[in-house]
N, C-alpha and C positions, 0 to 999 in steps of 0.2 A: 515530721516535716522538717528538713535539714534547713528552710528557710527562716523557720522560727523558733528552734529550741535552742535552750542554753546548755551549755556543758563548759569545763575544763577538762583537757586532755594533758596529762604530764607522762613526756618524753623524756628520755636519758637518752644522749649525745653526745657525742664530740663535736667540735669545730667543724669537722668536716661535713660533717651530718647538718649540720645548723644552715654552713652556706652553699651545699648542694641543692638539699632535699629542700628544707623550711622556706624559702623564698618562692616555689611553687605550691606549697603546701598552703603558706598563709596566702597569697593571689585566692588561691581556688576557695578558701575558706572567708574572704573578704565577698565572695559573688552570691557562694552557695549557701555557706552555714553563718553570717554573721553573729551569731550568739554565741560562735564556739569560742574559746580562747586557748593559747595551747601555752604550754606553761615547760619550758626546757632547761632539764636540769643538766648541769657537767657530770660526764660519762666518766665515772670510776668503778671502780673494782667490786663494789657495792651492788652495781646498776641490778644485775638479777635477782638477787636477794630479794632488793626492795619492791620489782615486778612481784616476786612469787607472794610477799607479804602485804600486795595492794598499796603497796606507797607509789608504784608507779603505772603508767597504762601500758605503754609502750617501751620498747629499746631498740634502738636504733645500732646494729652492730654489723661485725664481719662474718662471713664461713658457716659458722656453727653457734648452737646456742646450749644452754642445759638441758637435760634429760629433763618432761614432764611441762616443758612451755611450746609453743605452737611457735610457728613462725611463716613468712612469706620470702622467696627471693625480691627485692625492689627490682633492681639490676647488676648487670657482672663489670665488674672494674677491673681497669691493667692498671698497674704501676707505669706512671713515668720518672723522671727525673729533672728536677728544673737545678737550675746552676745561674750566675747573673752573665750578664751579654757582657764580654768580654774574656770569661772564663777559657783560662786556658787549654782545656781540653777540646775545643772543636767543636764544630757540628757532628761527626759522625755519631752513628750509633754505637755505644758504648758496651764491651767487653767486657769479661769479670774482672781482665786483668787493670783496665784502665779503668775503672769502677773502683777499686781497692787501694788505688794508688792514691786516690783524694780523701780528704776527710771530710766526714760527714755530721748530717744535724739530724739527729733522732728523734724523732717523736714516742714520746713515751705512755704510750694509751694504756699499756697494761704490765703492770710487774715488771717498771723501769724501762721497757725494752719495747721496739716496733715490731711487735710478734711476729708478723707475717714476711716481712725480711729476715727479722734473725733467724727461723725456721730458715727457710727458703739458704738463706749461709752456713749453719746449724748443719745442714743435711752434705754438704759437701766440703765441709771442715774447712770453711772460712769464717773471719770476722773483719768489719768494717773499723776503720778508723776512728773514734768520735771525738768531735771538736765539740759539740756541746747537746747536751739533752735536754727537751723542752715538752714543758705538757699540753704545746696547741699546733697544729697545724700550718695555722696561718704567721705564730711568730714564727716560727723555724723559718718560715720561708724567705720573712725578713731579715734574717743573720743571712744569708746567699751574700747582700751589698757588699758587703765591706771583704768577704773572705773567697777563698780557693773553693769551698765547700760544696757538697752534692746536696739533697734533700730526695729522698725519693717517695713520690706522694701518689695518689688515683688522679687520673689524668682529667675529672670533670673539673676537683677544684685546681689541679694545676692548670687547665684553659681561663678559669676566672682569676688567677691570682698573676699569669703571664701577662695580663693582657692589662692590668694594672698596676704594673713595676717594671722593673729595668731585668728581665729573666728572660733562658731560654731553654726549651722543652727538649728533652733529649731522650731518645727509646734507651729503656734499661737495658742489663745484660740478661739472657733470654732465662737466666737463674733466677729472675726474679717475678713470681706469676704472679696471675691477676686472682681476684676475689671474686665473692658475690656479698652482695650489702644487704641483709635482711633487716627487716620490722619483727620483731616476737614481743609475743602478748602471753596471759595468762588463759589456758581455756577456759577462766571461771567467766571470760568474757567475752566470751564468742556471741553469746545472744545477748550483745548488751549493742543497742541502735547508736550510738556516738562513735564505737571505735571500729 
């Protein structure tokens, strides 16, 4: 009975993961499971390891996961682009070429680089500009104020981060595709009633 039992659940995330997913996650666990608590660790390089060795329950990641872990798609995310309201590049939908021409704030989730752009540039022998590399999400999109710079993030947390700051959403260049955001577990825990 999810009404009365206790657990802790630890999760490996990123930023993004946290204030997407986790703010309906914990609602629905305030109604349904109050004895659960979820316990979110910062997503590094680590994160599967420590799934496969039971340091964690869950991972919260992109695309694809390791050989011999289960996983679910949550949902499929596009990249957008936010930039701050006033940036000089316009409202239109953005180009590769006018894409390239700014510099950008990277987010660095994995092995220094935002894998899923630098792939997606990677494949047709470009590279972006970078004005500065950060390990969160949510600061990158705070460097936008002051500078020229692009960011280009999943469009659920760029609608929560537009809509409290001075930024405007802009569709990427169509080189830039979208994901899908999975949950993967360890099957040691398929029949385990908390996860």
């Amino acid at each position: 009975d999810p009404s009365k039992g206790e657990a802790r659940v630890r999760i490996a995330a990123t930023d993004y993961a946290s204030t997407v997913i986790l703010p309906r996650l914990v609602k629905l666990l305030t109604f349904k499971a109050p004895g659960v608590c979820i316990d979110v660790i910062a997503w590094d390089d680590s994160a599967f390891t420590k799934l496969e060795k039971g340091e964690l329950d869950l991972v919260l990641w992109v695309n694809s996961v390791p050989e011999g872990l289960k996983h679910q798609i949550l949902f499929r995310e596009k990249f957008v682009c936010l930039v701050r309201e006033g940036h000089p590049i316009g409202e239109k939908a953005l180009t590769l070429k006018r894409y390239l021409e700014y510099p950008h704030i990277v987010v660095s989730v994995l092995k220094n680089q935002q894998l899923l752009v630098e792939q997606a540039l990677d494949e047709i022998n470009e590279k972006r500009k970078v004005l500065a590399r950060v390990p969160y999400f949510a600061a990158g999109v705070w460097l936008l104020e002051e500078t020229d710079a692009i960011i280009s993030v999943g469009n659920r947390l760029a609608d929560k981060l537009a809509n409290n700051g001075p930024f405007k959403i802009l569709v990427p260049p169509v080189e830039i595709k979208g994901y899908n955001y999975l949950q993967c577990w360890h099957p040691r825990t398929d029949s385990d009633p908390v996860l």
